[in-house]
Biopython code that builds the backbone (N, CA, C, O; Angstrom):
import numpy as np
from Bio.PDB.StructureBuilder import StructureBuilder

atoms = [
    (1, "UNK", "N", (144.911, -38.325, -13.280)),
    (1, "UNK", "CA", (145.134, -37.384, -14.404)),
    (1, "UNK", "C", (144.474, -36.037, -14.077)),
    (1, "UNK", "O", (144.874, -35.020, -14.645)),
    (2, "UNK", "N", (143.314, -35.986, -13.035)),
    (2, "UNK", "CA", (142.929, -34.684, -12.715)),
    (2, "UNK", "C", (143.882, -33.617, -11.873)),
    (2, "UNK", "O", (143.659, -32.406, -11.856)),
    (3, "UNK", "N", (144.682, -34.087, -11.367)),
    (3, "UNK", "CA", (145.191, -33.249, -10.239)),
    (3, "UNK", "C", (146.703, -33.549, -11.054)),
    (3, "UNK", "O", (147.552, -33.023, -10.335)),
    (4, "UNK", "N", (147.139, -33.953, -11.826)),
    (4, "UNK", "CA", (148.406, -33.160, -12.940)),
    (4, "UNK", "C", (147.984, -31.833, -14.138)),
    (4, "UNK", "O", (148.636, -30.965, -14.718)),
    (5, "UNK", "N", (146.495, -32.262, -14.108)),
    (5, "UNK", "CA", (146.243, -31.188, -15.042)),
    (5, "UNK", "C", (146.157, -29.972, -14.387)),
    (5, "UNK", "O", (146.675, -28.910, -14.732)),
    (6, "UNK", "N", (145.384, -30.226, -13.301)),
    (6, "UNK", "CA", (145.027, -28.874, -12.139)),
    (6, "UNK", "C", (146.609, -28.443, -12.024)),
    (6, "UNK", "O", (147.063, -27.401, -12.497)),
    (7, "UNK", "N", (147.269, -29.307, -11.400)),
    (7, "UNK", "CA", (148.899, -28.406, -11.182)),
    (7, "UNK", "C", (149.743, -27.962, -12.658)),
    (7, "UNK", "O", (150.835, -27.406, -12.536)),
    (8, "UNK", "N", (149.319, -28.168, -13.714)),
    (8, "UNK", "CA", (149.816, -27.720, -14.860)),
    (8, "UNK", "C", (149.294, -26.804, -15.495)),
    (8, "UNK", "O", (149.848, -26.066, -16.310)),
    (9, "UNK", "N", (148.087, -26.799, -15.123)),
    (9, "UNK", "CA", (146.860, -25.962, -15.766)),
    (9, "UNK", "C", (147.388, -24.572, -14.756)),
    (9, "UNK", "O", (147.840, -23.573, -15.316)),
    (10, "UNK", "N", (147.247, -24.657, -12.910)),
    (10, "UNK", "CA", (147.234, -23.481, -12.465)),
    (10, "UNK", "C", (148.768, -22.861, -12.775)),
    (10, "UNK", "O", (148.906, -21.664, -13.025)),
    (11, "UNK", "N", (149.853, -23.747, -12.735)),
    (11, "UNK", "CA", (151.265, -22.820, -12.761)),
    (11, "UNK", "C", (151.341, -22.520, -14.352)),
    (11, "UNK", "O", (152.159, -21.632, -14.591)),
    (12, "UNK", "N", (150.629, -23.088, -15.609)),
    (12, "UNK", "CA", (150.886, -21.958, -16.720)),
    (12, "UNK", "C", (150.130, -21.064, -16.918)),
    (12, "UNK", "O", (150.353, -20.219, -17.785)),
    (13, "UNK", "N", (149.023, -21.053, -16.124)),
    (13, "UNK", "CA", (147.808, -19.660, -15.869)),
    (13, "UNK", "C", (148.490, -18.248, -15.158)),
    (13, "UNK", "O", (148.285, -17.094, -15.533)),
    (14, "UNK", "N", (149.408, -18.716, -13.959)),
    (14, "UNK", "CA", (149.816, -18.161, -13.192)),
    (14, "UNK", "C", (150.933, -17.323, -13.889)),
    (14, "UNK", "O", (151.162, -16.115, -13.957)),
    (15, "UNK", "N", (151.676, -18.703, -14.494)),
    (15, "UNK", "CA", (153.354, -17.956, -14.708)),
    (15, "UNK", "C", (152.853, -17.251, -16.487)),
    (15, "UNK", "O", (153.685, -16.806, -17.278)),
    (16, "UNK", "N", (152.039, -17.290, -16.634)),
    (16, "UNK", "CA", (151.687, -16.390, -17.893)),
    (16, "UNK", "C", (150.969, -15.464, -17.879)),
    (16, "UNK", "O", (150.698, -14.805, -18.883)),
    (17, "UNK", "N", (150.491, -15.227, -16.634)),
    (17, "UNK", "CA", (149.852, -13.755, -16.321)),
    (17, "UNK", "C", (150.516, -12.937, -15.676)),
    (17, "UNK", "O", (150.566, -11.728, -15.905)),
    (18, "UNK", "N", (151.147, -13.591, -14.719)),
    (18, "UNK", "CA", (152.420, -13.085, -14.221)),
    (18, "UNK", "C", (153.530, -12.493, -14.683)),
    (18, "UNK", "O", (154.270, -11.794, -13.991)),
    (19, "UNK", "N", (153.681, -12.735, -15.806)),
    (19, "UNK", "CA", (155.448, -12.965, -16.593)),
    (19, "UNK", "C", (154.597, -11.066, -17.168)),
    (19, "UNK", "O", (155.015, -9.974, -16.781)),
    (20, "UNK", "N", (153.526, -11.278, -18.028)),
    (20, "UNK", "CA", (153.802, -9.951, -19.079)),
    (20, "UNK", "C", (153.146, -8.734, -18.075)),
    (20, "UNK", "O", (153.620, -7.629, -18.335)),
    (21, "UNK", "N", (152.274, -8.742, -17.123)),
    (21, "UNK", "CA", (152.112, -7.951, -16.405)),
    (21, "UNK", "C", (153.688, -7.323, -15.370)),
    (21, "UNK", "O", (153.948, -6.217, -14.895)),
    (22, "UNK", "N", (154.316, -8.420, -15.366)),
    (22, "UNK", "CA", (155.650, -7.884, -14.820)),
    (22, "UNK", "C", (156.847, -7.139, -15.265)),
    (22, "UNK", "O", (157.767, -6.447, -14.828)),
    (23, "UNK", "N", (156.264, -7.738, -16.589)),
    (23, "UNK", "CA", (157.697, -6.632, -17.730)),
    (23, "UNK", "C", (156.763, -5.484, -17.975)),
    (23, "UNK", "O", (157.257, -4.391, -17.697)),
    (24, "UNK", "N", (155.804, -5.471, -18.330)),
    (24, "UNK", "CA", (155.250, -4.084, -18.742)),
    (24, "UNK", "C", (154.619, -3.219, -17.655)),
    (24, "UNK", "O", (153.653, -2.603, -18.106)),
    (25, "UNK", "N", (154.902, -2.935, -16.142)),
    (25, "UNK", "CA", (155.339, -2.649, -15.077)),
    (25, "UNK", "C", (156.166, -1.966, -14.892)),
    (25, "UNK", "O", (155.999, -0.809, -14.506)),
    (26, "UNK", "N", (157.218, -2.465, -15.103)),
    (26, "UNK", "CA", (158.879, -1.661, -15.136)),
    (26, "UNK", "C", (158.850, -0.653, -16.458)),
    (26, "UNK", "O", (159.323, 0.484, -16.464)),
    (27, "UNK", "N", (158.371, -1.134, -17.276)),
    (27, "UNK", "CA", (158.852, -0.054, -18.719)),
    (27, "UNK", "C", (157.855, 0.915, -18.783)),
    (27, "UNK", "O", (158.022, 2.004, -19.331)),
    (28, "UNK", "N", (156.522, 0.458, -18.086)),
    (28, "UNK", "CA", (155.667, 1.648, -17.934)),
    (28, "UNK", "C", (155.976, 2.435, -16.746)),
    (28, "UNK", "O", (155.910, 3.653, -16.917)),
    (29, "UNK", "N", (156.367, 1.940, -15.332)),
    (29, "UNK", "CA", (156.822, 2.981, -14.900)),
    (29, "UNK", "C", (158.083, 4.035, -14.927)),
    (29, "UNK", "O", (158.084, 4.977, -14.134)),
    (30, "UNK", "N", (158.919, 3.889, -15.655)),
    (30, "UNK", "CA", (159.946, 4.449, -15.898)),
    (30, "UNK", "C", (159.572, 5.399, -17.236)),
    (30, "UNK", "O", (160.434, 6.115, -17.745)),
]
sb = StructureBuilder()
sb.init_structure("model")
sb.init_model(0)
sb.init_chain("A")
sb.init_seg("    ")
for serial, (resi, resn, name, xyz) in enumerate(atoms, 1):
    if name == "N":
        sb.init_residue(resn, " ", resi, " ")
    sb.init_atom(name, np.array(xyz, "f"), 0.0, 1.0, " ", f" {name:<3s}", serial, name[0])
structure = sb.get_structure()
């Protein structure tokens, strides 16, 4: 159970820091 949490834990850390830094990127540079 440790190492499903670690791989669930790091890809929604990732893909949720990822995701809004990436849209507000484009609309700020334009």
């Amino acid at each position: 159970m440790s190492r499903r949490d670690d791989r669930r834990s790091g890809q929604v850390a990732q893909g949720r820091r990822s995701a809004p830094p990436r849209r507000g990127w484009p609309k700020a540079s334009p």
